[in-house]
FILO-741295 format. One record per residue (C-alpha): residue number from 1; residue in three letters; z negated, x, y negated. Coordinates in pm, 1 decimal. Example, Ala and Ser with C-alpha at 12.3 -4.5 7.8 and 13.67 -1.06 7.14 Angstrom:
<rec><i>1</i><aa>ALA</aa><c3>-780.0</c3><c1>1230.0</c1><c2>450.0</c2></rec>
<rec><i>2</i><aa>SER</aa><c3>-714.0</c3><c1>1367.0</c1><c2>106.0</c2></rec>
This chain:
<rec><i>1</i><aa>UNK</aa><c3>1320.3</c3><c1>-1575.0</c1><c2>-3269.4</c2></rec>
<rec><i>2</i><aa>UNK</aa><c3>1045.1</c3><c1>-1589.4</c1><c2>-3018.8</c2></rec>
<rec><i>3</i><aa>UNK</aa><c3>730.2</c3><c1>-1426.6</c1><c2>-3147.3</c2></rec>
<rec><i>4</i><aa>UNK</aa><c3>557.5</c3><c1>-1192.1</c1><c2>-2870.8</c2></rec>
<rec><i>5</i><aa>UNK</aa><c3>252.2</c3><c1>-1423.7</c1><c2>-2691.9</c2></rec>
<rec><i>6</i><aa>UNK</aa><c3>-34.3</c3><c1>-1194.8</c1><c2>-2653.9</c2></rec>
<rec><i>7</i><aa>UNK</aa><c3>-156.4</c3><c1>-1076.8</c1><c2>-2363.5</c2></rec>
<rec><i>8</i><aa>UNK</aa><c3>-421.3</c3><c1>-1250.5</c1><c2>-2169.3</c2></rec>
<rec><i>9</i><aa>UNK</aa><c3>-755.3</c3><c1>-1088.5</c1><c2>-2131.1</c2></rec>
<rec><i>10</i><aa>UNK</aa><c3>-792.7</c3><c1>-1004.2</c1><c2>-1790.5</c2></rec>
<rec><i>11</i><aa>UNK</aa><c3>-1143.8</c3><c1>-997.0</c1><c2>-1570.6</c2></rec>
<rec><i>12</i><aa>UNK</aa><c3>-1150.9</c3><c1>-843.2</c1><c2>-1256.9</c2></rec>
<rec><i>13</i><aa>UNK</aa><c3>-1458.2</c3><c1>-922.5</c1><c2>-982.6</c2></rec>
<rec><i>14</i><aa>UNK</aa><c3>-1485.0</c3><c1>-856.3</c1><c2>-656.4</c2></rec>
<rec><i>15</i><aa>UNK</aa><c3>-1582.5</c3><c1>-1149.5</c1><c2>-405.6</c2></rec>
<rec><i>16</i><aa>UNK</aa><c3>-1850.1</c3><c1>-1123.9</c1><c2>-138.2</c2></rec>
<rec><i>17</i><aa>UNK</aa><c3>-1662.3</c3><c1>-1029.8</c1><c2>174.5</c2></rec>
<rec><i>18</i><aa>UNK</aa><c3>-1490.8</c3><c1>-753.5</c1><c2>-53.6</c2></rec>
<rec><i>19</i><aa>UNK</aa><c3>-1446.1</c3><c1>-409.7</c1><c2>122.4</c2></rec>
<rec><i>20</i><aa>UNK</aa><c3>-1312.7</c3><c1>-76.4</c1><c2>115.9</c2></rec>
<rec><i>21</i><aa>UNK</aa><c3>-1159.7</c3><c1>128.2</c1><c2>351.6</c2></rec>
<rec><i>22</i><aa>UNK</aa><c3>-915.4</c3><c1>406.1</c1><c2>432.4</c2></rec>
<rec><i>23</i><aa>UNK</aa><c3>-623.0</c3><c1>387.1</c1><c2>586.0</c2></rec>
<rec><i>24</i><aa>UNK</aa><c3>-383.7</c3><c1>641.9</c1><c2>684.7</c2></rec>
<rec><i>25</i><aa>UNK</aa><c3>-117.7</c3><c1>397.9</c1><c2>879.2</c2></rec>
<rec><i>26</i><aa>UNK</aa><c3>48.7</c3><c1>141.6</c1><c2>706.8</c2></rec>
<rec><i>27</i><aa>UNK</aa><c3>318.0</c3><c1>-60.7</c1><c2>900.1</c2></rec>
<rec><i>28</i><aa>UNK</aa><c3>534.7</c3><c1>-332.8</c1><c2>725.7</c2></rec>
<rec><i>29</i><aa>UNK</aa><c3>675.9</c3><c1>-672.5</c1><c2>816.6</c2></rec>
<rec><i>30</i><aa>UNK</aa><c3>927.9</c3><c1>-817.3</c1><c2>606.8</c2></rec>
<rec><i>31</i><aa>UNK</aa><c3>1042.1</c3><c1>-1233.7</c1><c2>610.0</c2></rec>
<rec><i>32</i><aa>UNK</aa><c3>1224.3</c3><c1>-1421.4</c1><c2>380.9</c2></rec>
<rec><i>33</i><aa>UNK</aa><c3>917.0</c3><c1>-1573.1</c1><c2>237.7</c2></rec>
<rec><i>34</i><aa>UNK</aa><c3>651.7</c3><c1>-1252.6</c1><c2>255.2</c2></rec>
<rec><i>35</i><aa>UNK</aa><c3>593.8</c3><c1>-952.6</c1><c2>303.1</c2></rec>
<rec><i>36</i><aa>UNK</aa><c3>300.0</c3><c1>-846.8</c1><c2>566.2</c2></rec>
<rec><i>37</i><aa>UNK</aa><c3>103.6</c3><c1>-475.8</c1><c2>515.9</c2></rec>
<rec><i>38</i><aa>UNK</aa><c3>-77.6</c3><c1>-431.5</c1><c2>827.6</c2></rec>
<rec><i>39</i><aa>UNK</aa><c3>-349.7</c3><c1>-109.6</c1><c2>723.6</c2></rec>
<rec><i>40</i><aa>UNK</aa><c3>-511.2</c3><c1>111.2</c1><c2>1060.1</c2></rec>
<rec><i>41</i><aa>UNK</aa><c3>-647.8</c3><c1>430.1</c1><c2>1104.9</c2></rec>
<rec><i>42</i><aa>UNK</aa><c3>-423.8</c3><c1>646.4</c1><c2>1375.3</c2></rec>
<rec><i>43</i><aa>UNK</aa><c3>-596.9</c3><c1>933.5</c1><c2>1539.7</c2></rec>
<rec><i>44</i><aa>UNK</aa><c3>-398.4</c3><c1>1166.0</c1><c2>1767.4</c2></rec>
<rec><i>45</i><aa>UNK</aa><c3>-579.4</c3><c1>1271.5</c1><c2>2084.2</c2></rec>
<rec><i>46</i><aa>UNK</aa><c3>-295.7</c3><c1>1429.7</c1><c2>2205.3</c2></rec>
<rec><i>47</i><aa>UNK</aa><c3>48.9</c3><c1>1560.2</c1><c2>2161.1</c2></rec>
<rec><i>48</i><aa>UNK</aa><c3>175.6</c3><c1>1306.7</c1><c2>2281.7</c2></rec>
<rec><i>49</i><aa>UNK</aa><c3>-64.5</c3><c1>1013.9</c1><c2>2222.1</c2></rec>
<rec><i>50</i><aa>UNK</aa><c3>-112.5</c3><c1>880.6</c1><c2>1899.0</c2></rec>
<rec><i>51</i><aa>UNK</aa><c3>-337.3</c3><c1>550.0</c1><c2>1877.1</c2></rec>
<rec><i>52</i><aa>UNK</aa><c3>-370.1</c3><c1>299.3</c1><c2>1556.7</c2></rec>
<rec><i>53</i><aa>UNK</aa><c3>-671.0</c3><c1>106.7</c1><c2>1505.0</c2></rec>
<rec><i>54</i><aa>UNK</aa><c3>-547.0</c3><c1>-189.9</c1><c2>1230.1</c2></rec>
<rec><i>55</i><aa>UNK</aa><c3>-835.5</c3><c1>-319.2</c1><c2>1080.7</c2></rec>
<rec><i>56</i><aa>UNK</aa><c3>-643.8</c3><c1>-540.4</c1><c2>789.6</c2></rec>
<rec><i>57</i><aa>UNK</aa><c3>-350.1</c3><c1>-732.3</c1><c2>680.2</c2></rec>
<rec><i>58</i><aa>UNK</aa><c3>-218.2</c3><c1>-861.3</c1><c2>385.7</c2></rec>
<rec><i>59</i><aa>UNK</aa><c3>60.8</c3><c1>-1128.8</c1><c2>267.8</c2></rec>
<rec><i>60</i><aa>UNK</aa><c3>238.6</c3><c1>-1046.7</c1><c2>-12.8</c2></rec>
<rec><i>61</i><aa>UNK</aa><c3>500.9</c3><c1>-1283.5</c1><c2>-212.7</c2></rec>
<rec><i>62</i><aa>UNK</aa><c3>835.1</c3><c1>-1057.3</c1><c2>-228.7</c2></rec>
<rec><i>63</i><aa>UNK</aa><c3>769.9</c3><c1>-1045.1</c1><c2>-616.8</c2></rec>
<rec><i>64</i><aa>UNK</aa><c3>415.9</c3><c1>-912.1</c1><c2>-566.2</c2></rec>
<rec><i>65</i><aa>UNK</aa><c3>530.4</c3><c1>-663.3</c1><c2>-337.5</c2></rec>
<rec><i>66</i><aa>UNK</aa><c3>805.3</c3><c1>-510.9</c1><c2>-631.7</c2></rec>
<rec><i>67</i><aa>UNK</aa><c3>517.2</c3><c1>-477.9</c1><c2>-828.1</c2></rec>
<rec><i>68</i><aa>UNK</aa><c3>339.4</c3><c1>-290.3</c1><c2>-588.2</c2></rec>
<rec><i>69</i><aa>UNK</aa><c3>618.9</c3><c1>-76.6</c1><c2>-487.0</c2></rec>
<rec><i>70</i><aa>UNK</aa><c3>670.5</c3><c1>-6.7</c1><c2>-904.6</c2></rec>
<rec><i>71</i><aa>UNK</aa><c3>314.6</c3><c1>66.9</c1><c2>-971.4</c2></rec>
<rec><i>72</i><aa>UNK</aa><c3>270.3</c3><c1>308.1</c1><c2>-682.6</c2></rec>
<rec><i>73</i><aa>UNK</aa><c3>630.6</c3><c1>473.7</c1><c2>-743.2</c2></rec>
<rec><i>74</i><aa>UNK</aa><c3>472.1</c3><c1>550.8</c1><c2>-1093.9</c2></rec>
<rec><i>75</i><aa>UNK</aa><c3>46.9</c3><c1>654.5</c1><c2>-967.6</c2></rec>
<rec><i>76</i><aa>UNK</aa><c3>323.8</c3><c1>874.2</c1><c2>-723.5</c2></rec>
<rec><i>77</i><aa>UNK</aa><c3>517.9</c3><c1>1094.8</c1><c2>-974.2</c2></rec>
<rec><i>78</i><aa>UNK</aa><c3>234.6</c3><c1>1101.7</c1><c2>-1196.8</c2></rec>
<rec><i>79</i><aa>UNK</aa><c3>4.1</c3><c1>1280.4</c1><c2>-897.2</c2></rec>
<rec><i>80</i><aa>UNK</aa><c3>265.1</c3><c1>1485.7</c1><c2>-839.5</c2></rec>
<rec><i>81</i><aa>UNK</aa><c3>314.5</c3><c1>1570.0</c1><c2>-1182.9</c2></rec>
<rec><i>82</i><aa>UNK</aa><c3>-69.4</c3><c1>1665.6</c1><c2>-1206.8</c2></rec>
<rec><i>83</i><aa>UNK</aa><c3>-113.4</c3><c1>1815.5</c1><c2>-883.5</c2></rec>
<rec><i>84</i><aa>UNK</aa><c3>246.4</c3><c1>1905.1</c1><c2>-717.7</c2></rec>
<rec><i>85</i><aa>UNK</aa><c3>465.4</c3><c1>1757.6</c1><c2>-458.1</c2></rec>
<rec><i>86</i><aa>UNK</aa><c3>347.0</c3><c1>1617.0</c1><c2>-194.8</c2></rec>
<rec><i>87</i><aa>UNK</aa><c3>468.4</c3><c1>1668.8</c1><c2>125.6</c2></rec>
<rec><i>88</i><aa>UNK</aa><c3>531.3</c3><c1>1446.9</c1><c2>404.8</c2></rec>
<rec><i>89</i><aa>UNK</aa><c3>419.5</c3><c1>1536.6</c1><c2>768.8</c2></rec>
<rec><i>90</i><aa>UNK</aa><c3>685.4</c3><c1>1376.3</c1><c2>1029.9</c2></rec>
<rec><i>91</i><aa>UNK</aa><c3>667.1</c3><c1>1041.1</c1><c2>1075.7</c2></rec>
<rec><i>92</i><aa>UNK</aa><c3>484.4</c3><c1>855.4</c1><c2>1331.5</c2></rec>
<rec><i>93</i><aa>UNK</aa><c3>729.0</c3><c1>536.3</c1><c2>1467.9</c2></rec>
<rec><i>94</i><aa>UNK</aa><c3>636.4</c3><c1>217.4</c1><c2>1317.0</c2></rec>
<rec><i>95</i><aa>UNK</aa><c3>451.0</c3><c1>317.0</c1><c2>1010.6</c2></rec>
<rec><i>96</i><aa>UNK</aa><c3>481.4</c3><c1>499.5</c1><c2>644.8</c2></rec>
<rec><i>97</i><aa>UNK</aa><c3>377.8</c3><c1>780.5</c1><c2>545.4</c2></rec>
């Protein structure tokens, strides 16, 4: 019988180029080695015209990625069961929303 290790302590800090931003495009690249999340703001001047200004990427390894997709599948239905569904507008080619 293995006994349960404990859980490492875990502190978080933030580096000196660190940043925040918005982002309300989010395309993805997939490889066999990585995934890439390329993050833009997309303003529509027009019917027609819709322009994305990317402003970051980021490599993940495929098993960081899972973990991302599980953690915000779970922040997801726990919004919605706070605050409601949320609804999707149509999608814009090339990103997720």
């Amino acid at each position: 019988m293995n006994p349960q290790q404990p859980q490492p302590k875990i502190q978080l800090s933030s580096t000196g180029d660190y940043r925040e931003n918005y982002a309300n495009s989010v395309q993805v690249r997939v490889s066999l080695w990585d995934f890439f999340l390329l993050f833009g703001i997309a303003n529509q001047s027009t019917p027609e015209a819709v322009s994305i200004q990317n402003f970051q990427g980021v490599f993940l390894s495929p098993q960081q990625a899972k973990a991302l997709a599980n953690v915000l599948t779970q922040n997801v239905q726990q919004y919605e069961s706070t605050f409601g569904e949320i609804k999707l507008e149509p999608k814009v080619p090339g990103s997720i929303q």
